[in-house]
N, C-alpha and C positions, 0 to 999 in steps of 0.2 A: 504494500500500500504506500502510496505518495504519503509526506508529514502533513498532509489533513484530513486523512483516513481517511480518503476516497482509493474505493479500489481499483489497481492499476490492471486494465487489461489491453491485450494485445489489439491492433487495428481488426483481427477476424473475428476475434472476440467481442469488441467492441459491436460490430456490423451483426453477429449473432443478438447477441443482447439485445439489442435494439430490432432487429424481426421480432422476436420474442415477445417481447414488449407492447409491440404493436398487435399482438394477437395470430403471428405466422407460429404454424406447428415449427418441429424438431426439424422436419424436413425439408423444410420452406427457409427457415431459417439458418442451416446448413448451409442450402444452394447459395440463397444470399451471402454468405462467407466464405465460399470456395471450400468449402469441408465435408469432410461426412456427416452423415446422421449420427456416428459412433462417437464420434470428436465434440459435437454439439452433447451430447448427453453425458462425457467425460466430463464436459466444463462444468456441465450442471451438475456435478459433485461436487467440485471444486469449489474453498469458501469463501475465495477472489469471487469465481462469477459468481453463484448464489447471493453474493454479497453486496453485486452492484445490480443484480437484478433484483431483488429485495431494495435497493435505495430506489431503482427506478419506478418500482411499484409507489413510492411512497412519493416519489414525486408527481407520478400520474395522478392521484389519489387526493391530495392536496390542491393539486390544478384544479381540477376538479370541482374539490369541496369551496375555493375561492367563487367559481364559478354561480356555484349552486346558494352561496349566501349573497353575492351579488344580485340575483334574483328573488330573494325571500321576501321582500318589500311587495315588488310585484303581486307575487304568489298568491301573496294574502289580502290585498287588491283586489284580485279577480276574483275568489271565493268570496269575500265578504259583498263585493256586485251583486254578485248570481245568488248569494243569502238574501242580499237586500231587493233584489228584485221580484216583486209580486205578480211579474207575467211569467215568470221563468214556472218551467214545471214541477213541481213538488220534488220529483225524483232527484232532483239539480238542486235546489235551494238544502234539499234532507243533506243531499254530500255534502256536501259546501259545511253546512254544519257541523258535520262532521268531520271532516276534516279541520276543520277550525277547530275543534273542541280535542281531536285528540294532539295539534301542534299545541296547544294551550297546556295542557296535561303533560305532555314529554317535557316541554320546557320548564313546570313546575319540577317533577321528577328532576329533571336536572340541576336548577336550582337547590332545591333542599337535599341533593347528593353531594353539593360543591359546598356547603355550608357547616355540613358534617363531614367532611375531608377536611375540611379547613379547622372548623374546632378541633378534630384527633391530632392534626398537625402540628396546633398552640399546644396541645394536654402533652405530645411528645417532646416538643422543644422544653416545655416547663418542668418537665420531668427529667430531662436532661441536664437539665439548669440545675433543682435542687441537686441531684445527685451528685454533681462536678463540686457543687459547692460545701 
């Protein structure tokens, strides 16, 4: 690995990973590399590749999830329309509802899980604290 823990691989490696990545089988992703099928599934033992295939999932992932909060405003926009709209058909206004009600819920759940990680986190550090002392 290079000194910022990224892992270093080879240009074929590289060019695999990246098929990979994008959703090409073993085989596809080979060809794309000028390798065997054997070689691609070698690497993918190996904790080099593993290891930047796993970062590039997380970078996928992340993209992604920027993505998907950049439209949350929206989201909730449109379902609370189609709640608010009294020509809309029941069927549409019910989801809307629903869907509102259970992002409202996760978000609570989330909430009151990050508040009680946070108190155990204080009750750790203070229990460290006497102890040291």
């Amino acid at each position: 690995m290079t000194h910022d823990d990224t892992p270093k691989l080879s240009p074929r490696q590289s060019t695999a990973a990246a098929a990979l990545l994008a959703g090409a089988t073993q085989e596809d992703a080979a060809a794309a590399a000028g390798v065997s099928r054997s070689t691609v599934g070698r690497w993918q033992r190996q904790p080099e590749f593993r290891r930047a295939l796993a970062d590039g999932q997380t970078g996928i992932l992340e993209a992604a999830a920027r993505r998907l909060v950049g439209r949350l405003a929206l989201a909730v926009d449109v379902a609370t329309a189609l709640l608010d709209d009294v020509a809309a058909p029941a069927a549409v206004r019910l989801s809307a509802a629903r869907l509102l009600l259970d992002m409202a819920g996760r978000y609570h759940e989330l909430t009151v899980i990050e508040r009680r990680l946070a108190a155990l986190e204080e009750w750790q550090r203070q229990s460290e604290y006497k102890r040291a002392a």
